[in-house]
C-alpha positions as CSV (number, residue, x, y, z in Angstrom):
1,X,138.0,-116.9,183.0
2,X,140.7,-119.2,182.2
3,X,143.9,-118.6,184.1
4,X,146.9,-121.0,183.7
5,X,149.7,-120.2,186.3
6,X,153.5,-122.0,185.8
7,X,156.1,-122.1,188.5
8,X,158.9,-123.6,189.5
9,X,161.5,-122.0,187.5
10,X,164.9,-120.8,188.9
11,X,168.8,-120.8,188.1
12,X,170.4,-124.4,187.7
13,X,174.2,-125.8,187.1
14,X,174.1,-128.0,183.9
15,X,173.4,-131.7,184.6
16,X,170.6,-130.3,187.1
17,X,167.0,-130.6,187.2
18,X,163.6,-128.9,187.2
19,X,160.4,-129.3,187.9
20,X,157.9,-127.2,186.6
21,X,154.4,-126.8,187.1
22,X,151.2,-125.3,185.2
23,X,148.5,-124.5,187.7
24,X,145.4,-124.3,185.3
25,X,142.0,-123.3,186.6
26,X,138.5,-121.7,184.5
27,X,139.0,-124.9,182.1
28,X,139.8,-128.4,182.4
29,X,143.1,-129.8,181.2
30,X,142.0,-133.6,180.1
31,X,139.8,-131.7,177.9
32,X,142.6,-129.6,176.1
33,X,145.6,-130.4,174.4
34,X,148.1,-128.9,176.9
35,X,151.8,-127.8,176.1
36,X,155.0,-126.6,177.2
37,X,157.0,-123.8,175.3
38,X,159.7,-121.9,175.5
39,X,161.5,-118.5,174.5
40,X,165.1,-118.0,174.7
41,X,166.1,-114.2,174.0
42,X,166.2,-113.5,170.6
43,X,164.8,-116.2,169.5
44,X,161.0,-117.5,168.5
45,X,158.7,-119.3,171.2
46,X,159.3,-123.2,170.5
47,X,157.3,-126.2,171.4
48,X,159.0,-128.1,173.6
49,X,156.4,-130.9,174.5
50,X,152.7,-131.3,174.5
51,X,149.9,-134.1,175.8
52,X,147.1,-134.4,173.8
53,X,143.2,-135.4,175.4
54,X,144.3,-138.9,175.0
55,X,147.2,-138.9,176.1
56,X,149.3,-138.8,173.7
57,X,152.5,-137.1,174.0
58,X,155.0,-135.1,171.6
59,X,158.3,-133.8,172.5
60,X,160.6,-131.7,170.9
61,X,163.7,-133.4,169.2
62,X,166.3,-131.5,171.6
63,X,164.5,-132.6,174.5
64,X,164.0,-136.5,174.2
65,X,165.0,-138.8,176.5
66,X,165.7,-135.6,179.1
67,X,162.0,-134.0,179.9
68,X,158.9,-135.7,180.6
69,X,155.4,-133.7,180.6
70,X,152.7,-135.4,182.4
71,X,149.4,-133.5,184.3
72,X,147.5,-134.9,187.2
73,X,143.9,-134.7,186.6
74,X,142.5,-134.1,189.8
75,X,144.7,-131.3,190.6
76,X,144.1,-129.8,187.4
77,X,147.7,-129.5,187.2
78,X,150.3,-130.0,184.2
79,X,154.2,-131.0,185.0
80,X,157.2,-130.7,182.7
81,X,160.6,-132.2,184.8
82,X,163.2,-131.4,183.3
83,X,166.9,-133.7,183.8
84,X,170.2,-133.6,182.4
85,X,169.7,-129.2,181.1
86,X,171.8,-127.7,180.0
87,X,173.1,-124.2,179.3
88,X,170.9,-124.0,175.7
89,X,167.6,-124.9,177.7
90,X,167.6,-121.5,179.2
91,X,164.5,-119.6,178.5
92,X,161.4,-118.3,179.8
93,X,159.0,-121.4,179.5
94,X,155.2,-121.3,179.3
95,X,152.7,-123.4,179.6
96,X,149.5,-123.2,177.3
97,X,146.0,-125.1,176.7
98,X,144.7,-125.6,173.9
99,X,147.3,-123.9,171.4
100,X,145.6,-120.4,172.6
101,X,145.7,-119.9,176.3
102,X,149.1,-119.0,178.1
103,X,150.2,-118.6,181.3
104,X,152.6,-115.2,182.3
105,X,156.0,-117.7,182.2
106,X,158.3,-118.9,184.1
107,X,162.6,-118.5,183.6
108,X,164.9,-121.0,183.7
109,X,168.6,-120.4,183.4
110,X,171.5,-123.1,183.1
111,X,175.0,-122.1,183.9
112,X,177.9,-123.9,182.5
């Protein structure tokens, strides 16, 4: 059974930073296309950046330049650091594999 876990969530002054982190076990993540959503209230689930098998990465337009997703192999583990958020970036973000397989969420919230 596939169970993907994200934490590191957590309240944030704009300008800050977050780490968060996608604890994936029951599958492997270099053989998945793994990515990082999010859900703001009210509004639709959004991608915000994924890394493919080989590595390669996509990122959403209003993140560039301020998140980086990478995943460490060995720990099965899949990273999204966030730098520079602000108050927009609040949401509940998740981490899925595979397009299909999600984890329960994790909030963020940005204060001005």
């Amino acid at each position: 059974q596939v169970h993907l876990v994200e934490s590191g969530g957590g309240l944030v002054q704009a300008g800050g930073s977050l780490r968060l982190f996608c604890a994936v076990s029951g599958t492997t993540i270099s053989m998945n296309v793994m990515g990082w959503y999010r859900q703001a209230p009210g509004k639709e689930r959004e991608l915000v950046a994924s890394i493919s098998i080989g590595g390669n990465i996509r990122y959403a337009e209003f993140v560039k330049g301020r998140f980086t997703i990478s995943r460490d192999n060995a720990k099965n583990t899949v990273y999204l650091q966030m730098n520079s958020l602000k108050p927009e970036d609040t949401a509940v973000y998740y981490c899925a594999a595979a397009f299909t397989l999600w984890g329960q969420g994790t909030q963020v919230i940005v204060s001005s």
